[in-house]
C-alpha positions in Angstrom: 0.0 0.0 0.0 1.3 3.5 -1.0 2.6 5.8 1.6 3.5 9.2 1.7 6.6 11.0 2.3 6.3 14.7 4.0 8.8 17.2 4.6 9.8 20.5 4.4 11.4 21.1 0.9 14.2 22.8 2.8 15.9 22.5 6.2 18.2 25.5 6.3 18.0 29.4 6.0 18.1 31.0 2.3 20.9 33.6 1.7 20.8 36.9 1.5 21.0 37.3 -1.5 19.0 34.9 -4.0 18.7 35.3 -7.4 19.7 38.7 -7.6 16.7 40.0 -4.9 17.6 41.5 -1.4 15.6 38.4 0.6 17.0 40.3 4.2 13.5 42.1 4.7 11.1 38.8 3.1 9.6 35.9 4.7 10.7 33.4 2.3 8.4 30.4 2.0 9.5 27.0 2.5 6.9 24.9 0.7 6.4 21.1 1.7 6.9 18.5 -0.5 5.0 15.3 -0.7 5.7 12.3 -2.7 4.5 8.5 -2.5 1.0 9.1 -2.8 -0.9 9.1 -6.5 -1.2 13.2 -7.1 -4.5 13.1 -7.1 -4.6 11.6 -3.2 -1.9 13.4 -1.8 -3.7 16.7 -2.8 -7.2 15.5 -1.7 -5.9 14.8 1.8 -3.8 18.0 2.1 -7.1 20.0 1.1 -9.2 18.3 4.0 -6.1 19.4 6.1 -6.5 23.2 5.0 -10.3 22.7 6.0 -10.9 24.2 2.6 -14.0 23.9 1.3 -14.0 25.8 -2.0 -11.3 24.6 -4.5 -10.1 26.4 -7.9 -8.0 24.4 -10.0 -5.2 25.9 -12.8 -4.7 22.9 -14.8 -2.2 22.3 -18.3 -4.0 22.8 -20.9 -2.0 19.9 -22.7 -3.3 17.6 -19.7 -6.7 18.5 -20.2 -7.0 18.3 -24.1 -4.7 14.7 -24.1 -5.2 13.1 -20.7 -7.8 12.3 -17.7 -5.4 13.8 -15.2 -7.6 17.0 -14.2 -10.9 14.8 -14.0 -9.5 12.2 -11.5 -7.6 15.3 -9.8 -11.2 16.7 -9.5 -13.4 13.4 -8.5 -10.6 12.5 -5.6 -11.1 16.4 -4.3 -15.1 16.2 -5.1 -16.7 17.8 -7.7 -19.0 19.6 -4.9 -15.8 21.1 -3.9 -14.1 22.5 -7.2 -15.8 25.6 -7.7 -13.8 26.1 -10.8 -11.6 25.0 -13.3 -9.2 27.0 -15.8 -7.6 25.0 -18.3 -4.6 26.7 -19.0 -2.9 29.5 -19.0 -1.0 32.0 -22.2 2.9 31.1 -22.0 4.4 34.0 -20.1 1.2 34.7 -18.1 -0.2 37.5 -19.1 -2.1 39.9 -16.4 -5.7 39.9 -18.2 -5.6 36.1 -17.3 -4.0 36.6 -13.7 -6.7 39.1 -12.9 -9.4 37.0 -14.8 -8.6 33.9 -12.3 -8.1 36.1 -9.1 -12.1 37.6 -10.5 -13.7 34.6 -10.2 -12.0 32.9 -7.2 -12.9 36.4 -5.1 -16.4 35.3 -6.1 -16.0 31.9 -5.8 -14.4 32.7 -1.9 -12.1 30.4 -3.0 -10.0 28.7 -0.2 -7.1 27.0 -2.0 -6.2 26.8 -5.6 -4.4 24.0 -6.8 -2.2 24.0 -10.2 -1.6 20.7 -12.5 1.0 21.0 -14.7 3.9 23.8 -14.7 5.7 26.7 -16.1 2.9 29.7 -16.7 0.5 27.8 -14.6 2.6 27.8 -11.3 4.0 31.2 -12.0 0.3 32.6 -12.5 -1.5 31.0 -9.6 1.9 32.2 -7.3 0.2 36.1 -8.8 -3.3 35.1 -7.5 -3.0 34.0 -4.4 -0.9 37.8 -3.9 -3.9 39.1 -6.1 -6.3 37.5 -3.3 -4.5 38.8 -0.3 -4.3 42.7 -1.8 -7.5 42.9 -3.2 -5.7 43.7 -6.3 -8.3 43.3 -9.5 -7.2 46.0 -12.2 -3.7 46.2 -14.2 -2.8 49.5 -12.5 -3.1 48.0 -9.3 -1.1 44.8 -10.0 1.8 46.8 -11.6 2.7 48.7 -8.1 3.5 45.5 -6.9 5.8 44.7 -9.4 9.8 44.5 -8.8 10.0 47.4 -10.6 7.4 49.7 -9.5 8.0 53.3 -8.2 4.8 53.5 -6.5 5.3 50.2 -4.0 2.5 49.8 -1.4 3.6 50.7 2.2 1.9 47.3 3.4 1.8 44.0 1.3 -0.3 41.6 2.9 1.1 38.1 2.5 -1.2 35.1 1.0 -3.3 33.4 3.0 -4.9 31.3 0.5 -2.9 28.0 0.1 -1.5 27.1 -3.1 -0.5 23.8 -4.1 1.3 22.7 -7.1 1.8 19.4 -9.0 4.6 20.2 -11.5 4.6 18.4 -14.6 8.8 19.4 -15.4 11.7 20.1 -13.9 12.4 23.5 -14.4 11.9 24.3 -10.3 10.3 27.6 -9.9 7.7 26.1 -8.0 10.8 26.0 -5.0 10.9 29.9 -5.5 8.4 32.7 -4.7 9.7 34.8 -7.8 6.9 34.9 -10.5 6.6 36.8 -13.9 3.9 38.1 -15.5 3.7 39.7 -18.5 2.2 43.3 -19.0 -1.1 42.9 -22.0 -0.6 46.7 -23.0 3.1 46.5 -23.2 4.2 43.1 -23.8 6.8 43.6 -20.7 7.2 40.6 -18.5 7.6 42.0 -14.8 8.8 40.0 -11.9 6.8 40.0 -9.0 8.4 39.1 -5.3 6.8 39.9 -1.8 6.9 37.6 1.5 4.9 34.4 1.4 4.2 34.4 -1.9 4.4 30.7 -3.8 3.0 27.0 -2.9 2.5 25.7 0.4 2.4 22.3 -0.6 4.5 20.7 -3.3 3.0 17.8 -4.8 5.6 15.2 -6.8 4.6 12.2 -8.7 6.6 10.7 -11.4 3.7 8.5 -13.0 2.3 11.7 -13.9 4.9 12.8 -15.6 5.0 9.7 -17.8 2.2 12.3 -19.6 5.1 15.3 -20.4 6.6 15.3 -23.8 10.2 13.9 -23.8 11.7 17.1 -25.5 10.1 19.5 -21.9 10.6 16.7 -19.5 14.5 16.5 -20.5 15.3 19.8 -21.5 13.9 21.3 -18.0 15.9 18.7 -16.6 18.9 20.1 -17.8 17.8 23.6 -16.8 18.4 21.9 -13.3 21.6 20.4 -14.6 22.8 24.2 -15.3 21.7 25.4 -11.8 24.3 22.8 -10.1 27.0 23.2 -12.8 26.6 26.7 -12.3 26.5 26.8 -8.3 29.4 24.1 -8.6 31.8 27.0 -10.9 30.6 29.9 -9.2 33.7 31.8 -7.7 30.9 32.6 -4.4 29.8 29.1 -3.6 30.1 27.9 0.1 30.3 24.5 1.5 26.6 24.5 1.5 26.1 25.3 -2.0 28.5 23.1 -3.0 27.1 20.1 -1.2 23.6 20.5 -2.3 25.2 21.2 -5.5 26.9 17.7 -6.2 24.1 15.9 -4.5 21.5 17.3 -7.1 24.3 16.3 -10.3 24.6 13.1 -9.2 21.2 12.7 -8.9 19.9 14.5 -12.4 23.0 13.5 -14.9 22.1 9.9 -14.3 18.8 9.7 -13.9 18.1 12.1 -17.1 20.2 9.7 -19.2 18.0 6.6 -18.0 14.8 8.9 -18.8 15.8 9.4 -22.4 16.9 5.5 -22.5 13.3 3.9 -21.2 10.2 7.1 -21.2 8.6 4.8 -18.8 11.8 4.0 -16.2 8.8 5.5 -13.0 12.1 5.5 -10.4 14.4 7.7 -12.7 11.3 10.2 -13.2 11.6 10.4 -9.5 15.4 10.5 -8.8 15.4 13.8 -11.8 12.3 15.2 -9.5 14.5 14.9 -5.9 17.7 16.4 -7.9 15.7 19.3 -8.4 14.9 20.3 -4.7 18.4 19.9 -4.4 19.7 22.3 -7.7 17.0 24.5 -6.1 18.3 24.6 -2.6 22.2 25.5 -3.9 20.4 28.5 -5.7 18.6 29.4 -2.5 21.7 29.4 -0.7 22.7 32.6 -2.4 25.0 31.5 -4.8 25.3 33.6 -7.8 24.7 31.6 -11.4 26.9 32.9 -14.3 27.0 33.5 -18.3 24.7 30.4 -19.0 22.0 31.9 -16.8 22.7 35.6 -17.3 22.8 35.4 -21.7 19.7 32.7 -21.7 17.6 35.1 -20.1 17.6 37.2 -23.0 17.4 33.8 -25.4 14.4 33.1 -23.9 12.3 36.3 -25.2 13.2 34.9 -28.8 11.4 31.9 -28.3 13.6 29.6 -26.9 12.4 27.9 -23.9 15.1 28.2 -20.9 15.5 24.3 -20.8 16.5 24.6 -24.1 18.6 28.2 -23.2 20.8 25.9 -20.7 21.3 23.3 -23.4 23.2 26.0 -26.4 24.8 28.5 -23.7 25.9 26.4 -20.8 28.5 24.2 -22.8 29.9 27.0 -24.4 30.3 29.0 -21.2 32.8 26.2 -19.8 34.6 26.1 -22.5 34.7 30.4 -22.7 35.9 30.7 -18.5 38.3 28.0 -19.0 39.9 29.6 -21.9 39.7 32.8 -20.1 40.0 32.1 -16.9 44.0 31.2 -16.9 44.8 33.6 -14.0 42.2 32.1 -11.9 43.2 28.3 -10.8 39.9 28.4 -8.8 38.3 28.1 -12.3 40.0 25.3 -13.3 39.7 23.4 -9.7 36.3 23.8 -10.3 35.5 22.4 -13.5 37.6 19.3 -12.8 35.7 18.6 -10.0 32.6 18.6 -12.3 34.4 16.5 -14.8 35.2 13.8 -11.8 31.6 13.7 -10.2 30.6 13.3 -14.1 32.9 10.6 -15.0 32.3 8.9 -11.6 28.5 8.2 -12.8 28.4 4.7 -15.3 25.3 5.9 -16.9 27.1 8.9 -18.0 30.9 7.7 -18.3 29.1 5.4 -20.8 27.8 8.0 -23.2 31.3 9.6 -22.9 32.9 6.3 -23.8 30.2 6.1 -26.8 30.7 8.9 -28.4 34.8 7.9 -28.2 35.6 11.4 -25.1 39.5 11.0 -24.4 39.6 11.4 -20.9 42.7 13.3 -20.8 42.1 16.0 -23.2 38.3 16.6 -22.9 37.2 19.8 -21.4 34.0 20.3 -19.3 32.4 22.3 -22.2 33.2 18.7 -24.6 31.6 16.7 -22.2 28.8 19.0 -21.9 28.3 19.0 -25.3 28.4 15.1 -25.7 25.3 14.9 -22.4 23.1 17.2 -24.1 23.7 15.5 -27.4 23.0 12.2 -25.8 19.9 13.8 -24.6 18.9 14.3 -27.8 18.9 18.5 -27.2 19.3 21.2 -29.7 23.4 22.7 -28.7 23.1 25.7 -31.4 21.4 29.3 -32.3 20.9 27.5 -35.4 18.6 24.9 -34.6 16.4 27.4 -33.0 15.9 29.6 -36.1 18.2 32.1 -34.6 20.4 33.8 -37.3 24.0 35.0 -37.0 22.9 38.7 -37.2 20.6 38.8 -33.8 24.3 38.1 -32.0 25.4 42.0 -30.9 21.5 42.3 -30.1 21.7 39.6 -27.7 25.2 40.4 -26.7 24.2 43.9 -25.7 21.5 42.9 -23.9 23.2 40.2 -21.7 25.3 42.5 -20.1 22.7 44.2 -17.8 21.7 41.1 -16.7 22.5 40.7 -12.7 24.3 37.2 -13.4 26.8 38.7 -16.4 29.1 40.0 -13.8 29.0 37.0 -11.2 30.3 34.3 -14.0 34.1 33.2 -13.3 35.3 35.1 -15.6 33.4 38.2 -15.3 31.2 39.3 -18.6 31.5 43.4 -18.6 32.1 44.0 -22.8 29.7 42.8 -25.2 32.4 41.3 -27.2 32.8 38.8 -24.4 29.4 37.6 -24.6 29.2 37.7 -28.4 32.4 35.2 -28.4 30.5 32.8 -26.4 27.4 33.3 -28.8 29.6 33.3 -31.7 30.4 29.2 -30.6 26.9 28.2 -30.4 25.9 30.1 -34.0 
């Protein structure tokens, strides 16, 4: 008989610092996580112990037009108790949608809201819940609680509503209260960060995910995989970092191998899951990310999903601070430690082997190359429908990122970011 695992999805205090926001003055969230159980059980018995009554469910819309995920989600809750369903939600997560939801779940009097799937679903329903708290129903409203805003409320009343999510990927933001949400009038995406915002209750279950398509399932995998390679290079980790670091490698490179190998293997679906709390917690630690993070983020607003981002820039960015980064054995120390936890690992040592990798000689960008080929994952502008001449564009652009001036070998001149761009053309 099933049984469920519970626990906090971290033990330990976050850094100051984390992901470029000041976290001193928040109350981070620390969501649960609970795994064992079929999703549809776990989050039943979780709503009874929220006494909620009322239930609003954000579900994929590629569940609900492909599978029977959201109906069994809905008769284990009770359909007397889900006052309302949306199926899906615009990539990016437009506000007209945001306050659309928030609309009817004010009157609803909605008690928890629940999200199936991932990606604009979680970041969305992370927006309503604030939505909920601050009475917030117009654009104009929402907007002064932006990151960005001028105009910041004195008082920002943290959700009481209880979110639960049941990601369907590995990307991770679910761990984070960050959410983004794009501006209808402007196009802008804003990023939106106030205390207790994000899920209470975390909801993992790798038969689910049997229903994600290969290509998201194993390129937000290696979004992970970035995160720890990242943490792992980073010239600011700590012994925590790095520990939570290397625990969540070992865990994905592995497993997302197996994954690719047999779509069905149910006990790698959950090893790439657990990595991900762990990539999660060495971000949370404070630990600044570098070039593959910092230039991806404006890769992304050109259509390529960040999974995919991690996959063209993160090889490349190896090989650029190694080449670079001579004056700075630290660099160097760094990478081969990568290169020994990666080698260590049969499942990936094999592909190596395969595709004929002389230990000796091989960088850390060469055998990043050769996992994400073995993955089956685009490694070029190119593939993406990216053209040569979008380069300085993207170059420019990088450079105000928070992350450009964190990686090893600091990125300051948009000639350094276009070299790295120029390897993945």
């Amino acid at each position: 008989m099933a049984q469920e695992t519970l626990h906090p999805a971290f033990t330990d205090p976050p850094g100051d610092v984390v992901a470029g926001i000041n976290i001193t003055d928040f109350n981070l969230l620390t969501p649960d996580i609970s795994y064992g159980l079929p999703y549809y059980s776990a989050c039943a018995k979780h709503i009874k112990s929220y006494n909620a009554s009322k239930v609003y469910i954000v579900a994929s819309k590629s569940l609900c037009a492909n599978t029977d995920k959201l109906e069994k989600l809905t008769e284990a809750i009770g359909k007397d108790v889900v006052v309302g369903v949306k199926k899906g939600i615009t990539p990016h997560t437009p506000w007209s949608e945001i306050l659309q939801i928030t609309k009817e779940c004010r009157e609803k009097r909605v008690d928890c809201v629940v999200t199936l799937g991932a990606g604009s679903v979680t970041d969305g329903c992370k927006l309503v819940v604030l939505a909920l708290a601050n009475d917030i129903s117009t654009p104009v409203e929402l907007a002064r609680y932006s990151v960005e805003s001028k105009d910041k409320p004195e008082h920002v009343v943290e959700p009481t509503v209880p979110l639960i999510t049941i990601p369907t990927s590995l990307s991770g933001g679910e761990y984070f209260s960050l959410a983004g949400g794009t501006e209808d009038s402007t196009h802008h995406k804003h990023g939106f960060f106030h205390s207790g915002m994000g899920p209470r209750l975390i909801i993992l279950d790798p038969e689910l995910c049997l229903t994600t398509p290969e290509y998201h399932w194993l390129s937000t995998g290696f979004r992970s995989f970035d995160h720890c390679v990242e943490a792992l290079c980073s010239l600011q980790a700590n012994p925590r970092s790095d520990e939570k670091a290397e625990k969540g490698l070992r865990l994905l490179a592995p497993s997302l191998l197996k994954c690719k190998k047999d779509p069905n293997d149910i006990e790698a679906r959950k090893q790439c899951q657990l990595a991900v709390v762990f990539a999660m917690e060495s971000v949370r630690t404070g630990t600044a990310m570098g070039g593959s993070h910092a230039i991806g983020h404006q890769l992304g607003p050109l259509g390529v999903p960040h999974g995919v981002t991690s996959c063209i820039l993160n090889p490349a960015v190896m090989k650029y601070n190694i080449i670079h980064g001579k004056d700075k054995p630290e660099i160097a120390r760094r990478q081969e430690n990568i290169k020994e936890i990666l080698w260590s690992e049969p499942e990936v040592s094999k592909t190596f082997d395969q595709a004929g990798i002389d230990r000796t000689t091989a960088d850390l960008g060469d055998l990043l190359h050769v996992y994400v080929r073995g993955l089956g994952l685009p490694r070029t502008l190119k593939e993406m429908d990216i053209s040569s001449d979008r380069i300085p564009g993207l170059s420019e652009r990088a450079l105000a990122d928070f992350w450009s001036p964190t990686n090893p070998v600091p990125l300051l001149k948009a000639e350094q970011v276009q070299e790295i761009l120029e390897m993945v053309a």
